[in-house]
TORGU-897996 format. One record per residue: residue number from 1; residue in one letter; x, z, y of N, C-alpha, C, O in turn. Coordinates in steps of 0.1 Angstrom, whole numbers. Example, Ala and Ser with C-alpha at 12.3 -4.5 7.8 and 13.67 -1.06 7.14 Angstrom:
BEGIN
seq:1, type:A, npx:132, npz:78, npy:-57, capx:123, capz:78, capy:-45, cpx:132, cpz:78, cpy:-33, opx:142, opz:85, opy:-33
seq:2, type:S, npx:128, npz:71, npy:-22, capx:137, capz:71, capy:-11, cpx:129, cpz:79, cpy:0, opx:134, opz:80, opy:11
This chain:
BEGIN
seq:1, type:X, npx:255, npz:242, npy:-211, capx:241, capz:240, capy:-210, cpx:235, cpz:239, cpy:-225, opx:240, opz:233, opy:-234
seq:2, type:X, npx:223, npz:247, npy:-224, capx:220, capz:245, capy:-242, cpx:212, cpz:235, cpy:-242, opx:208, opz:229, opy:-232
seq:3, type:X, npx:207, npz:233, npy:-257, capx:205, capz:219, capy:-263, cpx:192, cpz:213, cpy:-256, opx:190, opz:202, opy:-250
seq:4, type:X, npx:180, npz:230, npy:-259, capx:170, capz:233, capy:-254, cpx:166, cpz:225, cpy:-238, opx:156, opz:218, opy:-235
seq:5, type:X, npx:177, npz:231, npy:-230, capx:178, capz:225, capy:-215, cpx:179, cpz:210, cpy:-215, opx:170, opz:202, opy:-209
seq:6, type:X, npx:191, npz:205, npy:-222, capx:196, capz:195, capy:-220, cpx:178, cpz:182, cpy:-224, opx:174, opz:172, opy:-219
seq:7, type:X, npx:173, npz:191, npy:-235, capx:161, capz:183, capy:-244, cpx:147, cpz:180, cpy:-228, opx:140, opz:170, opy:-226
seq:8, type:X, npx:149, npz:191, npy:-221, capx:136, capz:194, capy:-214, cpx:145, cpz:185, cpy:-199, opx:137, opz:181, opy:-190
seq:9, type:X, npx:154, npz:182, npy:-197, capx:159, capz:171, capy:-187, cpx:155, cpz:164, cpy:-194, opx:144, opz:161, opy:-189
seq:10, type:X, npx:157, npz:158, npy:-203, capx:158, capz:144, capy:-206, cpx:142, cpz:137, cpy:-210, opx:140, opz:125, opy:-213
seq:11, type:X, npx:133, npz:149, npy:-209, capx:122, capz:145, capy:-212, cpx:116, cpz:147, cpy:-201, opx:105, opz:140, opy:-203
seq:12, type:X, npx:115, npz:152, npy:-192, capx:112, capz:154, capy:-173, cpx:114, cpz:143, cpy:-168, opx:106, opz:140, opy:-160
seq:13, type:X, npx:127, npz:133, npy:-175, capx:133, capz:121, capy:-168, cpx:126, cpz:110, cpy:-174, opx:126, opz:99, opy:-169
seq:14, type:X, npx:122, npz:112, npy:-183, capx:116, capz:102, capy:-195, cpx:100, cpz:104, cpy:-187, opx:96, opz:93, opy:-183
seq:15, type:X, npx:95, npz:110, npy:-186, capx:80, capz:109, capy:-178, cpx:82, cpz:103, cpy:-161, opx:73, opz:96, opy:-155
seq:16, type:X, npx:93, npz:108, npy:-156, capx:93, capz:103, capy:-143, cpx:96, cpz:93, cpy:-143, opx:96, opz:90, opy:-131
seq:17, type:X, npx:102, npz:79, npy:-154, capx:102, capz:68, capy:-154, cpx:91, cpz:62, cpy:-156, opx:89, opz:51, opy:-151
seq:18, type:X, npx:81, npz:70, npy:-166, capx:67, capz:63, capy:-171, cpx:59, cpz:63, cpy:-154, opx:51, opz:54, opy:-151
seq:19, type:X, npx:63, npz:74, npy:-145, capx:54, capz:78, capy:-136, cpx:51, cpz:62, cpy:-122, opx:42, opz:56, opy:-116
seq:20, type:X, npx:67, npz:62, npy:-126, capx:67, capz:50, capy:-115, cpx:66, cpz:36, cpy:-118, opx:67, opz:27, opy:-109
seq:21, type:X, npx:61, npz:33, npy:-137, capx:58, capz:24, capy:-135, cpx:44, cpz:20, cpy:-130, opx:34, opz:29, opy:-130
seq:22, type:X, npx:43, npz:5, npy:-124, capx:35, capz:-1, capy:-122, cpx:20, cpz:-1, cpy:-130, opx:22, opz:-3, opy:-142
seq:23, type:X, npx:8, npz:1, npy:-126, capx:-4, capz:2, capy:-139, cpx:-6, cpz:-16, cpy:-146, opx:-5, opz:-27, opy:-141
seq:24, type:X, npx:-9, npz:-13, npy:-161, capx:-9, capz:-21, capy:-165, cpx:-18, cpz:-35, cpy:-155, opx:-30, opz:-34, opy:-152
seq:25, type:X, npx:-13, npz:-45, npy:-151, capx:-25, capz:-52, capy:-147, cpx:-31, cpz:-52, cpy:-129, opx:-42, opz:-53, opy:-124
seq:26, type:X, npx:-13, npz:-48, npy:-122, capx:-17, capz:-42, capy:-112, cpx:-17, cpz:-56, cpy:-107, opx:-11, opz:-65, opy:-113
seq:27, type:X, npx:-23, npz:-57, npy:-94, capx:-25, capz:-71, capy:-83, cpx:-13, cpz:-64, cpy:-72, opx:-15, opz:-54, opy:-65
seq:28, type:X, npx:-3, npz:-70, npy:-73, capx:7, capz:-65, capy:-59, cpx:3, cpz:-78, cpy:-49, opx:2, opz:-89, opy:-52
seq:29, type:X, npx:2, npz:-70, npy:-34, capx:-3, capz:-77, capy:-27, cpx:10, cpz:-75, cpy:-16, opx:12, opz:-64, opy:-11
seq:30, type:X, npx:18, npz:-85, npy:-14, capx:27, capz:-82, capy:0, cpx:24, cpz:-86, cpy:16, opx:25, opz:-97, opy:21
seq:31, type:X, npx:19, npz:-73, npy:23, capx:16, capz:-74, capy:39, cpx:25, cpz:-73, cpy:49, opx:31, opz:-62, opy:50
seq:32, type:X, npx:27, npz:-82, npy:56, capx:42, capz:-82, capy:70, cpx:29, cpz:-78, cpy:84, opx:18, opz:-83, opy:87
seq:33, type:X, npx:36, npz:-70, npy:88, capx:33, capz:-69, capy:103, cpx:42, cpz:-71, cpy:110, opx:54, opz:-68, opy:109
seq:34, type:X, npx:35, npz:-76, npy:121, capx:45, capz:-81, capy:132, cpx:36, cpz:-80, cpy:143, opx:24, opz:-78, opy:139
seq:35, type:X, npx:38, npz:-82, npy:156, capx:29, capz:-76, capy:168, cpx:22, cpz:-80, cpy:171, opx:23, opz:-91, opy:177
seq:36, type:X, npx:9, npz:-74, npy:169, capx:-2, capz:-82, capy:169, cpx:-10, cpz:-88, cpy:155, opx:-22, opz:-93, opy:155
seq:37, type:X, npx:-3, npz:-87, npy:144, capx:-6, capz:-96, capy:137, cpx:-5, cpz:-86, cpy:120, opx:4, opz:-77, opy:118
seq:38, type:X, npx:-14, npz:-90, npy:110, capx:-8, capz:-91, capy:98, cpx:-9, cpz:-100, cpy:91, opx:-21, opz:-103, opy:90
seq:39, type:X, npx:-2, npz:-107, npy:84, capx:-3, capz:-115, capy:70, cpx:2, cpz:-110, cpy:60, opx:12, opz:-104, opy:59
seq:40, type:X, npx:-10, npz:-114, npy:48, capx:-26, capz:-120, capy:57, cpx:-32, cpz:-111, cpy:61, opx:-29, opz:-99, opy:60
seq:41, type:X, npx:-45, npz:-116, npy:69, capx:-51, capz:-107, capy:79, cpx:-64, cpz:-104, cpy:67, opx:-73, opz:-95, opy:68
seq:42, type:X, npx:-64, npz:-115, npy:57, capx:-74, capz:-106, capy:51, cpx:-70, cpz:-111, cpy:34, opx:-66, opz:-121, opy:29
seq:43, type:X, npx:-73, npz:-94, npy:28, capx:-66, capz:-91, capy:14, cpx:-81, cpz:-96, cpy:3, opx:-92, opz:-92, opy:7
seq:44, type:X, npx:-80, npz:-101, npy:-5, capx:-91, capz:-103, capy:-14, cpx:-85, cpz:-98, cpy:-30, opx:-75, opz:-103, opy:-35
seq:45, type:X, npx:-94, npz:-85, npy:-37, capx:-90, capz:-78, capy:-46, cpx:-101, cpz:-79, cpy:-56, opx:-111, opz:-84, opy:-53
seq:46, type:X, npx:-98, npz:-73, npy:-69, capx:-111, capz:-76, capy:-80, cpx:-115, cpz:-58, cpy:-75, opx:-108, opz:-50, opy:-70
seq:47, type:X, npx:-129, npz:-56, npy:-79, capx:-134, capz:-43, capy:-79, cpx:-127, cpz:-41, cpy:-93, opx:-125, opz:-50, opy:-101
seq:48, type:X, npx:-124, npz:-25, npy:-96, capx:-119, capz:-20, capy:-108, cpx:-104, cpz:-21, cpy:-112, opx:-101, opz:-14, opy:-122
seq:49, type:X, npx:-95, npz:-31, npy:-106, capx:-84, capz:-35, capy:-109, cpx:-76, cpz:-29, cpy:-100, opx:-80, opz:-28, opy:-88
seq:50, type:X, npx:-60, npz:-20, npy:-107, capx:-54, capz:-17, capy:-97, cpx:-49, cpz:-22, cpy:-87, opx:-42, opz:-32, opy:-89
seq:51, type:X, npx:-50, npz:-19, npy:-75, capx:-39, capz:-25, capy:-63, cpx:-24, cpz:-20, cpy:-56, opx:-24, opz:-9, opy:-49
seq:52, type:X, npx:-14, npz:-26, npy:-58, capx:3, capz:-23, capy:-46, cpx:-1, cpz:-28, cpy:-36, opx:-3, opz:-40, opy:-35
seq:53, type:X, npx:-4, npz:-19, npy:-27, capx:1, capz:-29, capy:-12, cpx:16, cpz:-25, cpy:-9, opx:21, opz:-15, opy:-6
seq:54, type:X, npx:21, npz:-37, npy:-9, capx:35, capz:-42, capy:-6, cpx:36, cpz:-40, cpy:15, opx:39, opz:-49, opy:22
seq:55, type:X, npx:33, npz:-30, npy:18, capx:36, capz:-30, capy:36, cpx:55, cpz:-32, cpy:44, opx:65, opz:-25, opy:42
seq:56, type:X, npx:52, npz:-43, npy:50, capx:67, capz:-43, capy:57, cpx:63, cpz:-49, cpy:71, opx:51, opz:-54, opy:73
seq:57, type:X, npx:73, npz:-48, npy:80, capx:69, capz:-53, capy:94, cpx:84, cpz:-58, cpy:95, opx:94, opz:-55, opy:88
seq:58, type:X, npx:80, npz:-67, npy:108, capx:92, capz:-77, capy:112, cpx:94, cpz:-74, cpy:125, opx:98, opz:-84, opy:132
seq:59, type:X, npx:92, npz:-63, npy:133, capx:100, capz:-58, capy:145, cpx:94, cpz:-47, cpy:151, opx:97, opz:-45, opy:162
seq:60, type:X, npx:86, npz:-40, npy:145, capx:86, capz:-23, capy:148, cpx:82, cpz:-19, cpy:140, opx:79, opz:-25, opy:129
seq:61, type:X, npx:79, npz:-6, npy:145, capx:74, capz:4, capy:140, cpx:57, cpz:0, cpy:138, opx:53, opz:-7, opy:147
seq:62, type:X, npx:47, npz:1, npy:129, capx:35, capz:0, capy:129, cpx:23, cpz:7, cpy:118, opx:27, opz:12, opy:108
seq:63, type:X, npx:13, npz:7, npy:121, capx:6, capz:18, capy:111, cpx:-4, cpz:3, cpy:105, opx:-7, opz:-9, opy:107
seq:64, type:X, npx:-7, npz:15, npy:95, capx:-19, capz:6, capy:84, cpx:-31, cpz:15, cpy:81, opx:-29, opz:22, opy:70
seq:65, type:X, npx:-41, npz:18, npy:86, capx:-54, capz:25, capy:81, cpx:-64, cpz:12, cpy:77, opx:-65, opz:1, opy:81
seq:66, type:X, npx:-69, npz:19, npy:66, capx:-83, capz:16, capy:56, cpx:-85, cpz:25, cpy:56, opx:-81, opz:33, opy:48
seq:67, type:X, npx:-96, npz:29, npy:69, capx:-108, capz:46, capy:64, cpx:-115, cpz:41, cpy:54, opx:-116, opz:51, opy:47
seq:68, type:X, npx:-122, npz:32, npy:46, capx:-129, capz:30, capy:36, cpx:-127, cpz:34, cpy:25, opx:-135, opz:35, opy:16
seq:69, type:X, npx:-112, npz:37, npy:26, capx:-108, capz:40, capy:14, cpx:-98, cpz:52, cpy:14, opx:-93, opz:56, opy:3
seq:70, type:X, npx:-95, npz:56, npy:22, capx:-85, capz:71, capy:31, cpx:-76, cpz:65, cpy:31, opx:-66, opz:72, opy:29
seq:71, type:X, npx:-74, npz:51, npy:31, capx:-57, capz:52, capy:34, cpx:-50, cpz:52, cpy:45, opx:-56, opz:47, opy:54
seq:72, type:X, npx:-39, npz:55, npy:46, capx:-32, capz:53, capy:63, cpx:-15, cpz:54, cpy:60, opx:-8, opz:60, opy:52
seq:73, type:X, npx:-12, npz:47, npy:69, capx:6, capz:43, capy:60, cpx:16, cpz:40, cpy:76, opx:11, opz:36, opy:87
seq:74, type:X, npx:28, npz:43, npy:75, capx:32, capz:39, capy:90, cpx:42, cpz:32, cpy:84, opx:46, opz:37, opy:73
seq:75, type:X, npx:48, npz:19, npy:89, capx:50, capz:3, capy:82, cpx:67, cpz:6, cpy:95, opx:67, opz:3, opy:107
seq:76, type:X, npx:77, npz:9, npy:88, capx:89, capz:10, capy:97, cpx:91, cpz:-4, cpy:95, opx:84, opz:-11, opy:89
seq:77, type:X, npx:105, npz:-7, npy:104, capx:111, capz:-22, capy:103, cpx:119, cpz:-18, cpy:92, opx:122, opz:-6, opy:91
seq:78, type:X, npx:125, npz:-30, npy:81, capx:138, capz:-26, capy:73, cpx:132, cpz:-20, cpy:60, opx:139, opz:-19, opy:49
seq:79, type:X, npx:117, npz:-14, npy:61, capx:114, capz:-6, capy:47, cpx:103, cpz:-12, cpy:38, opx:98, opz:-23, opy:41
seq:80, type:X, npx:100, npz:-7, npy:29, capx:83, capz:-11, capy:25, cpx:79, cpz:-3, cpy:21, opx:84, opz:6, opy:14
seq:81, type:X, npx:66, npz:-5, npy:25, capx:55, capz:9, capy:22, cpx:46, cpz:4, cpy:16, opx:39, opz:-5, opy:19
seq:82, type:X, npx:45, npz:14, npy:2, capx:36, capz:12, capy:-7, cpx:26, cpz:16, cpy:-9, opx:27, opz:26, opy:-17
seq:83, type:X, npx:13, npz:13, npy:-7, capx:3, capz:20, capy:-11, cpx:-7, cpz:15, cpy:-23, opx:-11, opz:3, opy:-24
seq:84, type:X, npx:-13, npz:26, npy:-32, capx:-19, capz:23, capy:-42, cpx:-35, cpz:28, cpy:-44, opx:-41, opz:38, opy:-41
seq:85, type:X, npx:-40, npz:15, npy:-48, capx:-57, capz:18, capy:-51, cpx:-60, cpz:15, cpy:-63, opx:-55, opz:8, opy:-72
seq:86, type:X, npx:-75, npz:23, npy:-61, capx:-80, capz:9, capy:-75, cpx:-96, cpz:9, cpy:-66, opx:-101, opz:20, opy:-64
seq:87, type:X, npx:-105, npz:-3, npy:-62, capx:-114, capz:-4, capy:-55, cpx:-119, cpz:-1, cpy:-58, opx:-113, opz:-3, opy:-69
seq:88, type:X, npx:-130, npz:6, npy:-61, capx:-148, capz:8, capy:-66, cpx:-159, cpz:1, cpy:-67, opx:-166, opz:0, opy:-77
seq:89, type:X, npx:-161, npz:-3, npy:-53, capx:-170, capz:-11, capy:-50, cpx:-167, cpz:-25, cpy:-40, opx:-159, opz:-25, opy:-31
seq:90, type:X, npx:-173, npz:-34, npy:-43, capx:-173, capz:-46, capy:-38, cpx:-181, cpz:-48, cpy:-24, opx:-192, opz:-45, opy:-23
seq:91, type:X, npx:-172, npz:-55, npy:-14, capx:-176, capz:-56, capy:-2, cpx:-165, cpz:-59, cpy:6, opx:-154, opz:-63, opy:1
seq:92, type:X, npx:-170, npz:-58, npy:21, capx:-157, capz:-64, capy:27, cpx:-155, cpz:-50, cpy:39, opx:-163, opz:-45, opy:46
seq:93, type:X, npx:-141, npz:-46, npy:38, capx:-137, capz:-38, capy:49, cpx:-125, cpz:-37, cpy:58, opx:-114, opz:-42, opy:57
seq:94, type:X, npx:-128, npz:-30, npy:66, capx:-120, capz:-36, capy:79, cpx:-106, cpz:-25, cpy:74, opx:-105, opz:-15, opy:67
seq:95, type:X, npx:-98, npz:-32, npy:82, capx:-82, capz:-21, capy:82, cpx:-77, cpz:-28, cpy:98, opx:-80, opz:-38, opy:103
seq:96, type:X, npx:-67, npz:-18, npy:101, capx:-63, capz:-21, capy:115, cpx:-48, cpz:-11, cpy:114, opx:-46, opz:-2, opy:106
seq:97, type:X, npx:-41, npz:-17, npy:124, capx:-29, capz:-10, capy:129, cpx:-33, cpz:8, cpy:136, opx:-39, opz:9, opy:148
seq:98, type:X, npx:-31, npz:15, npy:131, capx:-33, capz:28, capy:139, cpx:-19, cpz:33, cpy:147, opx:-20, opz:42, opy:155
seq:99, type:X, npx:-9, npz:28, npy:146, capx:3, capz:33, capy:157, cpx:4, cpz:21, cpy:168, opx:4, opz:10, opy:164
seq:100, type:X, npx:3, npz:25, npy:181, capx:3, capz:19, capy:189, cpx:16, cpz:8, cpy:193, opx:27, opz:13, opy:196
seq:101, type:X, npx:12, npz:-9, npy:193, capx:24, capz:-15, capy:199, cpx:25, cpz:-24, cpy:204, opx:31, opz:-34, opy:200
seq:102, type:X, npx:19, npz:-21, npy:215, capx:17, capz:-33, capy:225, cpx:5, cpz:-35, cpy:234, opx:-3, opz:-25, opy:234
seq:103, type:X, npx:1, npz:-45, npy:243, capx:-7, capz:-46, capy:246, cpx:-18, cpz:-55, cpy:243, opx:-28, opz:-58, opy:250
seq:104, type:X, npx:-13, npz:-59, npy:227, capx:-24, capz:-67, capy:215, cpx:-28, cpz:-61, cpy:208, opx:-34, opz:-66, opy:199
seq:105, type:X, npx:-27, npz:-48, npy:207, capx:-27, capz:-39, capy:198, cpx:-42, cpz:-37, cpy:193, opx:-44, opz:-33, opy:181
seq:106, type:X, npx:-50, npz:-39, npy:198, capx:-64, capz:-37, capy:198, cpx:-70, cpz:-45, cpy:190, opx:-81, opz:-44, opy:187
seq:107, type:X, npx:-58, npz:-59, npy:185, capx:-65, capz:-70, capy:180, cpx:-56, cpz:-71, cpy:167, opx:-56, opz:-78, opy:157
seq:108, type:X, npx:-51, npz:-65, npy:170, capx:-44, capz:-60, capy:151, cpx:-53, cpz:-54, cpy:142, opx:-54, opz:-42, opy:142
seq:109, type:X, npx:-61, npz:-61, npy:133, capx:-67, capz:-60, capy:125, cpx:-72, cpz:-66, cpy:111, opx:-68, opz:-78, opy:111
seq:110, type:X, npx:-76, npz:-65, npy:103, capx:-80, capz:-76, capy:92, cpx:-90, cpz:-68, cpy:78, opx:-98, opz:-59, opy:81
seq:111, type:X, npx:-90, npz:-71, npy:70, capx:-101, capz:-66, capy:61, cpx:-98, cpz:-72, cpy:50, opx:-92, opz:-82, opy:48
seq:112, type:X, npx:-103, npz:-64, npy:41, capx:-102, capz:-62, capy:29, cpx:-114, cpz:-66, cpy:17, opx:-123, opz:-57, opy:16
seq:113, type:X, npx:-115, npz:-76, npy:10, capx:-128, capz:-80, capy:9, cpx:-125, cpz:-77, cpy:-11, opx:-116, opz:-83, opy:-17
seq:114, type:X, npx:-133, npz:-68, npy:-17, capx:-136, capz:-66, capy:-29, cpx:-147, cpz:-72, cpy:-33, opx:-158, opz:-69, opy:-30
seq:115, type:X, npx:-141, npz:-86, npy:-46, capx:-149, capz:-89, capy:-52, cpx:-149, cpz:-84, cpy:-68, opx:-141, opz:-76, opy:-73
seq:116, type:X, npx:-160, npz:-91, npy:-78, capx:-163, capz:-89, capy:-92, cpx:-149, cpz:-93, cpy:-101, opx:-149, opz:-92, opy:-113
């Protein structure tokens, strides 16, 4: 392998470590679902500051939409799912379970409230 190659791996890998770190100043937020339910049921974030949502569930399969913001995530048992923002504007909005489980399902929901 020439030196050339060897230079252009090692600098591919050197950016894909910068890629995954965290933004300076990020708010990680960790959310459990479980049936029926999320905690917490409501996230309070600064407008302008980045956000991790930390998503895990404690006995199925389940989804996470915030159309407010396009997001949508499907929350296995055993994994975590990450999703990243940075808010814009201040306000409060709703998010809910979009994969169906149960016959509570309807009331899985909570909101997202962006302040200054």
């Amino acid at each position: 392998m020439s030196m050339a190659r060897v230079g252009i791996i090692a600098l591919s890998l050197a950016f894909a470590a910068l890629a995954s770190r965290p933004p300076a100043g990020e708010q990680v937020i960790r959310v459990t679902a479980r049936k029926f339910a999320y905690t917490p049921n409501e996230i309070v974030v600064h407008r302008g500051v980045p956000v991790l949502l930390e998503l895990t569930s404690l006995d199925r399969e389940h989804g996470f939409k915030l159309p407010a913001l396009g997001l949508s995530a499907k929350i296995e048992p055993g994994r975590t799912t990450r999703l990243r923002f940075i808010p814009a504007t201040t306000g409060r909005v709703p998010f809910s379970c979009n994969i169906f489980c149960g016959s509570g399902h309807d009331d899985m929901n909570g909101a997202l409230v962006v302040v200054e």
